[in-house]
Structures are given as structure tokens and as C-alpha cells.
Legacy VTK file of the C-alpha trace (Angstrom):
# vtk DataFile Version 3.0
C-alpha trace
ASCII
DATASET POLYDATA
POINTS 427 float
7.682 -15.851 -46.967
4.033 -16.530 -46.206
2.477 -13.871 -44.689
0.878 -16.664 -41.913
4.272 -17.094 -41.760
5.209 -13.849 -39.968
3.075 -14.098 -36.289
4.989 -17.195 -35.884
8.830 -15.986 -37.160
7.818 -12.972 -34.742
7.550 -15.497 -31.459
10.388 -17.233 -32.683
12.498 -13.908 -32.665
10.646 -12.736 -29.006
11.309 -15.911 -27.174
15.333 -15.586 -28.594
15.393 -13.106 -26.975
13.987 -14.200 -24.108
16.635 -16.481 -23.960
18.782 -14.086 -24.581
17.728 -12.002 -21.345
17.749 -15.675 -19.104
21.393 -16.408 -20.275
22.564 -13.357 -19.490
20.779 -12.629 -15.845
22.255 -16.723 -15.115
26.013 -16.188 -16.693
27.131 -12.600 -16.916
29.026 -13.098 -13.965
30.670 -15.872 -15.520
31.468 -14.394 -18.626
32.565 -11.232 -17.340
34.664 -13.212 -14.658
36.461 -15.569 -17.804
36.722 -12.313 -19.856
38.950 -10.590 -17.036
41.102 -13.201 -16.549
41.336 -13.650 -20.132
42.339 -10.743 -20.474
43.924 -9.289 -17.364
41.632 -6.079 -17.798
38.493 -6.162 -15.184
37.186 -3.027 -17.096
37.509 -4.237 -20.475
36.398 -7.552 -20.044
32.981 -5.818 -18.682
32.908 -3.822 -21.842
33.472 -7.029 -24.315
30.802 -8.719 -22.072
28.706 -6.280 -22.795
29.196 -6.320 -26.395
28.654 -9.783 -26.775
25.400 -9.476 -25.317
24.395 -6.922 -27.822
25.368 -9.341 -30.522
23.593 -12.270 -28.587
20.551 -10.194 -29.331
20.796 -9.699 -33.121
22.361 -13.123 -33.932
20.044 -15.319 -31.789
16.933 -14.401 -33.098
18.264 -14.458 -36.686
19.921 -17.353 -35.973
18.119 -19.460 -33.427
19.875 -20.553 -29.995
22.750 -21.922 -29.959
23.217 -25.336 -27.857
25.217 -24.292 -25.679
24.650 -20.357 -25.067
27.266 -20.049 -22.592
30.249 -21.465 -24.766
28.836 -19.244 -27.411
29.178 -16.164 -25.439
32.553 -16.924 -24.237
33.747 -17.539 -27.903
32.258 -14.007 -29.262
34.086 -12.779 -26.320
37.062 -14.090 -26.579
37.203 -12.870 -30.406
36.025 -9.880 -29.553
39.105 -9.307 -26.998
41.509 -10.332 -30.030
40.063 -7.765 -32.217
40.491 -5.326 -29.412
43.790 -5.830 -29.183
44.591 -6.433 -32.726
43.549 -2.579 -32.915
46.044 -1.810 -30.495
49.322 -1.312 -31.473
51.610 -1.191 -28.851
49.947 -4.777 -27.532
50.869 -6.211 -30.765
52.774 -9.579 -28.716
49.781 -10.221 -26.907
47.545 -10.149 -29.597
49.881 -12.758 -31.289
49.795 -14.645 -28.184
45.993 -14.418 -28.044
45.427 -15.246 -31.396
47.764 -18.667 -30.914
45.337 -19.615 -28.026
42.404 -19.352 -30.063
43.318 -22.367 -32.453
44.242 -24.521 -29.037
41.701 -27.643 -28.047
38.259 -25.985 -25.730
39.489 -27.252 -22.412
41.753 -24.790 -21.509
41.197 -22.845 -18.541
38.716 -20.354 -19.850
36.359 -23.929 -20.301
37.149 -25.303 -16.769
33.624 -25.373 -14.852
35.705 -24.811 -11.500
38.226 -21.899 -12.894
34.664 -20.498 -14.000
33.326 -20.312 -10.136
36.857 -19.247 -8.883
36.383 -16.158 -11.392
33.411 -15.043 -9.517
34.591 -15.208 -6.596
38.098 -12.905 -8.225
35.375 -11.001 -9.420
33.985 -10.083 -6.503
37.518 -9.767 -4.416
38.885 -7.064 -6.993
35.706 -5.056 -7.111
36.075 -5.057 -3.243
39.603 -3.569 -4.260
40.942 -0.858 -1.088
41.185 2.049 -4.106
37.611 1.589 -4.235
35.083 3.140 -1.459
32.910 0.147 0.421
29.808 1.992 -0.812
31.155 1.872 -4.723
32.388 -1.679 -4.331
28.887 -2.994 -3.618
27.203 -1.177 -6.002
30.088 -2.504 -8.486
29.996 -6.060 -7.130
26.593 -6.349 -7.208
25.867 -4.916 -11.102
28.962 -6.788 -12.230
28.640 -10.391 -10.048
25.017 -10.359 -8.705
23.339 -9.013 -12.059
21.266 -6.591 -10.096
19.974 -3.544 -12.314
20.716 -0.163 -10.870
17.488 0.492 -9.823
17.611 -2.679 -7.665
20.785 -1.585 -5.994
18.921 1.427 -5.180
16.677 -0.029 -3.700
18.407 -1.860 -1.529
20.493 0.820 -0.004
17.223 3.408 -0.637
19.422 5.800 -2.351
18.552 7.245 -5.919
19.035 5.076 -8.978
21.546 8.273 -10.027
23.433 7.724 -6.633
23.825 4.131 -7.559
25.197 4.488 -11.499
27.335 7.444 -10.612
29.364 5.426 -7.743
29.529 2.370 -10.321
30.867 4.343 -12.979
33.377 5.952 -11.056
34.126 2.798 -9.588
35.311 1.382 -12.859
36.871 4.648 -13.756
38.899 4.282 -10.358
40.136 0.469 -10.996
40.859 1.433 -14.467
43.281 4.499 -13.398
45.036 2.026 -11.058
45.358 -0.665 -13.508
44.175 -3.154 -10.676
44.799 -6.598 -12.408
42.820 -9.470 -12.412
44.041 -11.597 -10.047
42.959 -13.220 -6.869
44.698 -11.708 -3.619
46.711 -12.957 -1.259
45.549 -14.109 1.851
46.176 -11.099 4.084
44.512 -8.992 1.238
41.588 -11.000 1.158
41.268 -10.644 5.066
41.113 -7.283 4.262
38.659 -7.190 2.272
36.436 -9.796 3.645
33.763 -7.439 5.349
32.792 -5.732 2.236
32.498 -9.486 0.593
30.023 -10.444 3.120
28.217 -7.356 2.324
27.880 -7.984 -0.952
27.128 -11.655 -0.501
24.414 -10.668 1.870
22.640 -7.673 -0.184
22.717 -10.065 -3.514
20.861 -12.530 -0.933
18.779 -10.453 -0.145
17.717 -9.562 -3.427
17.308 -12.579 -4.484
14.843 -13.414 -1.442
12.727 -10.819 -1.552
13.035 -9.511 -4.702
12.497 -5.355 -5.360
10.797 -5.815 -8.356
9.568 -7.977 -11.306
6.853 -10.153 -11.126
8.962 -13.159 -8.928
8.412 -13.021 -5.265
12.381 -14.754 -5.003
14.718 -14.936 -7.506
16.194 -18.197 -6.299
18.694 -18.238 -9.265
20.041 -14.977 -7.207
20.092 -16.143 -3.962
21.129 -19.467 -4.831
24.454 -17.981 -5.988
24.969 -15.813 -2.670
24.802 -19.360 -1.137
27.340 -20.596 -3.178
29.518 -17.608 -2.799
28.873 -17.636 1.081
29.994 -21.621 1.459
33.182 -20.471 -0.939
33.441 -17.777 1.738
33.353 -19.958 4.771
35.722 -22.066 3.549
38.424 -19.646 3.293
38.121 -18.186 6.063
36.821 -21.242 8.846
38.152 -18.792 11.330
36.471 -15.953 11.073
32.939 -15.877 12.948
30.972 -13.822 10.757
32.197 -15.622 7.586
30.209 -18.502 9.648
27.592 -16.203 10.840
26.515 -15.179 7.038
26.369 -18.935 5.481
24.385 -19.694 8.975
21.734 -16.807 7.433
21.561 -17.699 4.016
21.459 -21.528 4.966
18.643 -20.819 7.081
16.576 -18.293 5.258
16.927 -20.244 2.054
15.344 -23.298 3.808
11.749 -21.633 3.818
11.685 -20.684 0.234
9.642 -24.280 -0.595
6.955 -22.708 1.195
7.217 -19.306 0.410
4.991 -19.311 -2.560
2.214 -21.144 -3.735
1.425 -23.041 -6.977
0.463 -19.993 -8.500
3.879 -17.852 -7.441
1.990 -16.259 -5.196
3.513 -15.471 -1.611
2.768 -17.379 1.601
3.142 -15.348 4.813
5.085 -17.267 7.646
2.196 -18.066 9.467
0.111 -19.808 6.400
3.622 -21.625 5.311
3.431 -25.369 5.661
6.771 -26.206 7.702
7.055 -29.841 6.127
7.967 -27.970 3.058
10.856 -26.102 4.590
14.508 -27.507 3.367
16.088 -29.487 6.977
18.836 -30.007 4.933
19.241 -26.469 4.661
18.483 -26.294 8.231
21.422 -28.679 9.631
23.548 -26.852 7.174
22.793 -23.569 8.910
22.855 -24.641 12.145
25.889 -26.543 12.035
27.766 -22.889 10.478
25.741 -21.093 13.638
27.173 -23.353 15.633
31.040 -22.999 14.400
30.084 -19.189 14.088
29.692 -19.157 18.173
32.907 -21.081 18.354
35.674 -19.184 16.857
35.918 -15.851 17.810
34.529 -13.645 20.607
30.833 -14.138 20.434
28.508 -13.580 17.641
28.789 -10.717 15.025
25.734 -9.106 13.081
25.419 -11.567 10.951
25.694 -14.465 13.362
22.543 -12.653 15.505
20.480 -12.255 12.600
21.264 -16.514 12.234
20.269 -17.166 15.768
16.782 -15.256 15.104
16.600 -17.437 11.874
17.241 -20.457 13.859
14.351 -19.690 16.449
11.814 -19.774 13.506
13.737 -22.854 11.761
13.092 -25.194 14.916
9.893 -23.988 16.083
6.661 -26.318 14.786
4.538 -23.118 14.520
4.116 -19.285 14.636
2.696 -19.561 17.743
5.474 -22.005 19.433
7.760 -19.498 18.099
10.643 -18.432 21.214
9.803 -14.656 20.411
11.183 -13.332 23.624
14.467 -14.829 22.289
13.822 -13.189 19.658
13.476 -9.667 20.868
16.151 -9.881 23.376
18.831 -10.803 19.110
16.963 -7.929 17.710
17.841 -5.126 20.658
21.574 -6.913 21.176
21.674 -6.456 17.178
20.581 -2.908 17.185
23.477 -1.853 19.228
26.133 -3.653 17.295
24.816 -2.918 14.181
22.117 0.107 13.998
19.969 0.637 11.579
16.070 1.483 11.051
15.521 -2.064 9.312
16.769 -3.299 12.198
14.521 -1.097 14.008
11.544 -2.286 12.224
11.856 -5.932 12.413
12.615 -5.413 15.915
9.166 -3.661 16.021
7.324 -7.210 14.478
8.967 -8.993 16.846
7.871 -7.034 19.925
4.152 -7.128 18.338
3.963 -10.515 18.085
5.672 -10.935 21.968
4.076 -8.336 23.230
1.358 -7.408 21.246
0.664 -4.163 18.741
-0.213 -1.459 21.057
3.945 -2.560 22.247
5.091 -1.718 19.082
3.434 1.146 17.582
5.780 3.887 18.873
8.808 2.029 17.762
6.785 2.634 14.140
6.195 5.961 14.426
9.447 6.930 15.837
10.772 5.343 12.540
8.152 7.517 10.194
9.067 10.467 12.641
12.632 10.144 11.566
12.283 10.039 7.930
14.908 7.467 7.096
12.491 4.665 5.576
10.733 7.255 3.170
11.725 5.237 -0.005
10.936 2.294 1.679
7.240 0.205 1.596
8.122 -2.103 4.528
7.454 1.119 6.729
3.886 2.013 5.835
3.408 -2.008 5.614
4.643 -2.828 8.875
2.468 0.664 10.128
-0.760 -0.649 8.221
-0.377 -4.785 9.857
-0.076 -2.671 13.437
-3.228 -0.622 12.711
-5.082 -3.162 11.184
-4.758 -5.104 14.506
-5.508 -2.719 16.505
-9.290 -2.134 14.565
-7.774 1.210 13.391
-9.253 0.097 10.108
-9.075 3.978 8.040
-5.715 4.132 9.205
-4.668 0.777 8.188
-6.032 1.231 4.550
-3.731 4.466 4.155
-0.375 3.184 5.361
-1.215 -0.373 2.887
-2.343 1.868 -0.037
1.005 3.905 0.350
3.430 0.868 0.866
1.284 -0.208 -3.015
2.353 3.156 -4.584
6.107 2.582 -3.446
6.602 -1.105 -3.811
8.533 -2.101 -7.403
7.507 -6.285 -6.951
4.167 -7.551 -8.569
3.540 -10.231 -6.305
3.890 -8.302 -3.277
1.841 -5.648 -4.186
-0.591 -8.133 -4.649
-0.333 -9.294 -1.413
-0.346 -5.676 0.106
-3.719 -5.514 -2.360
-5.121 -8.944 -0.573
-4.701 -6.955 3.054
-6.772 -4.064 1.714
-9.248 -5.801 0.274
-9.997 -7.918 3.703
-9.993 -4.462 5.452
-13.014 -3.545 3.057
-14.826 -7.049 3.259
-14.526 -6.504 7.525
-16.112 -3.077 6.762
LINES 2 429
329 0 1 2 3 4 5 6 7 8 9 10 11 12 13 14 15 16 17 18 19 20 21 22 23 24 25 26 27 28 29 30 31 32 33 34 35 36 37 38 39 40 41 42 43 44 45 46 47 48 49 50 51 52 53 54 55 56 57 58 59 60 61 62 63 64 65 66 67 68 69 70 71 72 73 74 75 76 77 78 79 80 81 82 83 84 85 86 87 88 89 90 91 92 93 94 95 96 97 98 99 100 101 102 103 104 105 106 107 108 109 110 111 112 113 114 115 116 117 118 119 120 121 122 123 124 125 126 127 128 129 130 131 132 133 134 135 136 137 138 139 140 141 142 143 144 145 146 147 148 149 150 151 152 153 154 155 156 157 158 159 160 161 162 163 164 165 166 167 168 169 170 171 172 173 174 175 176 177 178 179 180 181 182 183 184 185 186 187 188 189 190 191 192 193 194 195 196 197 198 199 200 201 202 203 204 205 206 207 208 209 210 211 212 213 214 215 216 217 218 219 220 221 222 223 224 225 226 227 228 229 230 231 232 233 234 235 236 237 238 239 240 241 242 243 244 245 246 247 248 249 250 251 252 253 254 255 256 257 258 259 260 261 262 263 264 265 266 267 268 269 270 271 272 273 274 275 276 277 278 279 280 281 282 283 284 285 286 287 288 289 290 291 292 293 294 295 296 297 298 299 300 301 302 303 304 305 306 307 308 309 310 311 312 313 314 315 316 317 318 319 320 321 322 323 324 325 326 327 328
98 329 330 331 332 333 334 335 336 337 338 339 340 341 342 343 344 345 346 347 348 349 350 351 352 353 354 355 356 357 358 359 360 361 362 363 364 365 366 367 368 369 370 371 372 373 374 375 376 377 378 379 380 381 382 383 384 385 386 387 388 389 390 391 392 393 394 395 396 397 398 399 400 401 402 403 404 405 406 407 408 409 410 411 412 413 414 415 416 417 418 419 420 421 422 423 424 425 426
């Protein structure tokens, strides 16, 4: 070979893998979900998964890309769950069994687009299993379904990234011991286990709309997919309010996320976001499942509340014509059903834009006070927009340099970087 040859054979190899890395963060879940049904075995279809991907990365940028990357990585798997059981003796029938399926015609079930989305949804409903602990099954569900990286789980429940891989490993350890099979439950089993799926559900959401790190201010792909699983969600269980409440949420949230960014990827703040932009499909959607939330049941769960607030911005032309009364009065009913110091804090935004900042300050600084945000940069953010309003400009720069230092997303240290900078200029 040329030795001009080699800078161009190297981007050939990098953007392999590349594609590599976009496969994988798009179809794990479906690969993983295919490979446990497959072969009955939730932990040892993660493991094949997993070593698929590591060929994926040698053979791809040797190879090139194959045209269709997702059949590819299904067929590795597949093999590599034969030679798995090939090597073990006792399961000598089922490899013989396996190995008969392989030489059958590509639309069997492991090829059926809508077995494919059912698996996700098994997926999630076994790693939600009652062996398992809620706080393991999300951290499971989400590495395993949502394609979140430890550190991203983290950060979501502000725990350490060691917290976070020590309950996933013993989660598969657990549904391992007790040979859980894959298999979707029955109903009853599923209402069981429906508040940890809406957890789940909700966190990947989250994730995917304001993301903890990388350079993406939303990782639609990832939020996109909580929508999917929350409309699969609602529809088994049209009874249940908060099944309702949670596709309300996503519906509605999702609807801004045309205008959340600019052409650059840059984020737009609610106030600067150009409301033509936002999604009214998304927005009947969401109000329709708000609507059939507050109709079955006894009144509106967590989820539902956080809906309603999402509904106030939806319909309102503009920040200003904003009902943020309404508002405050969700954010102090949802405190008491479901505490917690996020809750707190967006509570605290809404009183400063109803009431004003001086209002909301001590909510702030009862939060710092308590030291449960520490890991947190929406604390010293929210602290720094308070102070900056209130001309306590030294103040102000302080809390916004320290929400920099903790925040993991490019773009929205950027933004945090933007705020500083204007405090300087207005010096």
C-alpha cells in the first residue's frame, strides 16, 4: 500500500467505528432483547451482545459496514449463542435444536420488526423482576434497555458511578441465581411491576432530554424511545392514571424539542424559544393522555402533576402569558405526594418567576443548607439565575462558575459560560 494511502485507510477504519458506536447506542436494546428470547437466558444474551459488539469493532473496520448492521449483529449473535451452547454439554438437544434454526428462511421471529419492539418492552418487565430491588432494576433497565453508561445513571440518581455498577452487577448476578426466564408476565405480574416501569421510562426520558453529558443538548434517539415505550405502556394499562399521566409528560415535553436548540446545536432557553416550532401534534397527544389521566382513577398521580405544569407552558403564547400561579399551586401539591429537592428546586423557578427572586431565594438556600443537591449543577445554576437578578453580580459569578466545574454536558456548560460572560460585559 501507498503510503498516501494510509491517512485515508485510517478515516475509513475511525468512521467504522463510528458506526460501530451509533449502531450500538440505536440497537443494543434490540439485540440484547432478540438474544434473550433467543435464548431464554436474560444474562447470557447480555454477555453474547456484548461480544458481538467487540467483534463489530474489529470486523467493521477491516471489513467495511455491512448494509444492514442490525441483521449483522443479530446473526454474530445468534452464532455466537450456538457456539455457547455447543460448549455445553449437558444442553447438547438444544444446541441441535438451535443449530436446525439457523439453516431456516430470515423471517422467523427473531427478524419480525414488531417481536423486536415487544422484546424491549420483555426487556424492561424482567429487569423490573420482584427478586430484584427497585433501585437495581433501574440501574439494570436503564444500562441494558436505555443504553445509558454508568456514569449517566449516576447522574441521574446523584449517587457514585461505583454505587451504580455495583447494584447492576448484582442485579444480573441476582436474576441469574433465580434463573428468571425470558418471558413476558402475566397481567397481574405486570401490574406489579408497573411503577418501577414508569420509572425507568421516565429517567431514560429524562436523559434523553437533557442529556448529562456529551456534546448533544438532547439525545432525541433516547427520548424518542421512552415515548415509544410510554405509548406501549399506556396501552396496556388504559386504566391506570399514572400510566396516562407519564405519556401526558413525555408527549408534552417532547413537543418543545424543535425549539430547543438552534442551527448550531446550541440550546434555546424557554423564553428565547420560538413557539411555532413546538410539535401541536405532540401537544394534542399529551393533552388528550392528561385528559384520560384525570379520568380514571382518583385524581392525578406524580406524574400526571408534573403533565398539568407541562400543559400550562404548552398552551400559553409566551413566557410572560404563562398561568404561573397554576403553576406553583402543581409544584407544592407535587411536593407532598412526591418529595424530593428537584422538586424543591423547580418549585423555587416557579415561585421566582410568580413572585419574583427575592420569593425564592430561601427555598435555594434551604436546599444548599441541606446538602442533598451537592453532585448536582442545577443547584448552584438555579442559585447563580436568582443572584444574578437580584444585581448580586460577585455572587452570581461563583454559584455559575461552580455549576461549570460539575456539569458533564458541553453544550450546557456553554450556556452556563454565556451567563458568566454577560455578568462580566454588565460589569
Amino acid at each position: 500500500m501507498a503510503r498516501g494511502d494510509r491517512p485515508a485507510l485510517s478515516a475509513v477504519r475511525a468512521g467504522s467505528r463510528e458506526a460501530v458506536e451509533a449502531v450500538w447506542r440505536r440497537e443494543a436494546p434490540r439485540v440484547v432483547g432478540a438474544l434473550a428470547r433467543y435464548t431464554g437466558d436474560f444474562s447470557l444474551a447480555e454477555d453474547l451482545a456484548q461480544d458481538t459488539l467487540a467483534e463489530a469493532l474489529v470486523s467493521w473496520p477491516r471489513d467495511g459496514v455491512p448494509r444492514d448492521p442490525t441483521g449483522w449483529l443479530l446473526t454474530v449473535g445468534r452464532r455466537r449463542a450456538i457456539d455457547t451452547f455447543r460448549r455445553r454439554s449437558a444442553l447438547e438437544e438444544r444446541y441441535a435444536a438451535l443449530a436446525q434454526e439457523v439453516v431456516e428462511v430470515e423471517d422467523d421471529l427473531l427478524w419480525d420488526p414488531d417481536r423486536i419492539e415487544d422484546d424491549r418492552l420483555a426487556l424492561v418487565l424482567i429487569a423490573c423482576h420482584p427478586v430484584l430491588s427497585r433501585e437495581a432494576s433501574v440501574a439494570l433497565t436503564l444500562r441494558v434497555v436505555g443504553g445509558l453508561t454508568s456514569e449517566e445513571i449516576a447522574a441521574a440518581f446523584l449517587v457514585p458511578t461505583a454505587t451504580v455498577q455495583a447494584r447492576i452487577t448484582r442485579a444480573k448476578k441476582t436474576l441469574a441465581a433465580a434463573q428468571v426466564p425470558f418471558e413476558v408476565p402475566s397481567v397481574e405480574e405486570r401490574r406489579q411491576r408497573l411503577g418501577t416501569v414508569l420509572s425507568v421510562v421516565y429517567l431514560i426520558f429524562t436523559e434523553g432530554s437533557a442529556a448529562t453529558s456529551g456534546t448533544d443538548w438532547i439525545r432525541t434517539d433516547l427520548a424518542h424511545e421512552a415515548v415509544r415505550l410510554a405509548r406501549v405502556v399506556a396501552r396496556l394499562f388504559p386504566d391506570e392514571s399514572e400510566a396516562q399521566g407519564l405519556l401526558a409528560l413525555l408527549e408534552l415535553t417532547a413537543s418543545r424539542f424543535p425549539a430547543r436548540v438552534d442551527e448550531h446545536g446550541e440550546a434555546v432557553l424557554l423564553e428565547q424559544q420560538d413557539r411555532r416550532r413546538w410539535d401541536r401534534a405532540a401537544i394534542r397527544r399529551g393533552r388528550a393522555a392528561l385528559a384520560m389521566a384525570g379520568s380514571v382513577g382518583r385524581g392525578l398521580g406524580a406524574y400526571g402533576l408534573q403533565a398539568a405544569i407541562a400543559e400550562c407552558h404548552a398552551v400559553a403564547p409566551s413566557v410572560d402569558d404563562t398561568d404561573w400561579d397554576r403553576i406553583v399551586v402543581l409544584y407544592e401539591a407535587l411536593a407532598r405526594l412526591a418529595p424530593s429537592p428537584v422538586v424543591e428546586l423547580n418549585r423555587a423557578v416557579a415561585i421566582s418567576v410568580a413572585q419574583g427572586p427575592a420569593a425564592a431565594l430561601p427555598l435555594v438556600d434551604d436546599l444548599v443548607a441541606s446538602g442533598t443537591l451537592t453532585r448536582s449543577h442545577l443547584l448552584p445554576s438555579v442559585r447563580g439565575e436568582l443572584l444574578t437578578r437580584l444585581g448580586r453580580v460577585d455572587e452570581a459569578r461563583t454559584e455559575l462558575a461552580r455549576a461549570v466545574e460539575l456539569c458533564g454536558n458541553e453544550r450546557e456548560k456553554e450556556l452556563l459560560r454565556r451567563k458568566i460572560r454577560a455578568l462580566d460585559t454588565s460589569g
